[in-house]
Structures are given as structure tokens and as C-alpha cells.
C-alpha positions in Angstrom: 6.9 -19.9 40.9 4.1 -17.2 40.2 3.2 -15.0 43.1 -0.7 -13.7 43.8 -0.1 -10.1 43.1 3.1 -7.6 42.7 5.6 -7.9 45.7 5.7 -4.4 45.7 1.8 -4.0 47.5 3.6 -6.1 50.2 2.7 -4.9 53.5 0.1 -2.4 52.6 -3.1 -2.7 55.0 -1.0 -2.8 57.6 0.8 0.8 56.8 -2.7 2.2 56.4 -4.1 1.0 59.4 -3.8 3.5 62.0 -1.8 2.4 65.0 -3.8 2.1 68.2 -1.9 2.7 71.7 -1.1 -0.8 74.4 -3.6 1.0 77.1 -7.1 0.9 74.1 -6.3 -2.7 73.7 -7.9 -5.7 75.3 -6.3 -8.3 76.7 -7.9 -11.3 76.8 -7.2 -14.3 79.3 -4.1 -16.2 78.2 -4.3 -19.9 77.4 -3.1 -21.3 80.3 -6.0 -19.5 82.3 -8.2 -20.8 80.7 -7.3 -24.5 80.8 -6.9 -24.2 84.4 -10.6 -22.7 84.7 -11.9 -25.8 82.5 -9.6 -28.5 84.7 -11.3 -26.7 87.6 -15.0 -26.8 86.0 -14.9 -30.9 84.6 -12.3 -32.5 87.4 -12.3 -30.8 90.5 -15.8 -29.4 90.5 -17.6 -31.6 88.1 -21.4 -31.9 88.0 -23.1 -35.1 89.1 -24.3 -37.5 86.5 -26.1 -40.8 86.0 -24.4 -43.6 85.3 -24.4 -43.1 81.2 -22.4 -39.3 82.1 -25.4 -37.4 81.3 -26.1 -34.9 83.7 -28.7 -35.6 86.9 -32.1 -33.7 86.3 -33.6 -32.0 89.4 -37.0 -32.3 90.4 
């Protein structure tokens, strides 16, 4: 089976990218975070809507 280029340039953007230390990294929120925040958003704190689940205009 043909390969896309040489195996030998295997691996060669990641030598040249300079490594960065843990503390200049973000971290982000992890997954489960985050589908706790959208349980907590639509079920336990969910907007009112009409009776077709569009959400009530105010006047």
C-alpha cells in the first residue's frame, strides 16, 4: 500500500515546534462541566415557553 510521503519526515512539525511549559497553557473546562452547566441551563432552570416551546416574549 503506497504511503503519502517518505516515512522518514515522520514526526517533523512536532520536533520543530518549540515546546511550551504546563503553567502558559490554558485549560479549558472539561466535558463533564460543561454538560452539567447545560443540564442546569434547559432542566432545572429552563426558560418559560408557550405551548409550541418557543420562548414567552415580554412586553
Amino acid at each position: 500500500m503506497p504511503t503519502h510521503g517518505s516515512l522518514t519526515k515522520a514526526g517533523k512539525v512536532r520536533a520543530q515546534t518549540p515546546k511550551l511549559e504546563k503553567s502558559t497553557l490554558r485549560k479549558g473546562k472539561g466535558s463533564s462541566l460543561k454538560v452539567r452547566s447545560h443540564y442546569t441551563t434547559r432542566v432545572i432552570h429552563p426558560k418559560p415557553t408557550d405551548r409550541n416551546g418557543r420562548p414567552q416574549k415580554r412586553f
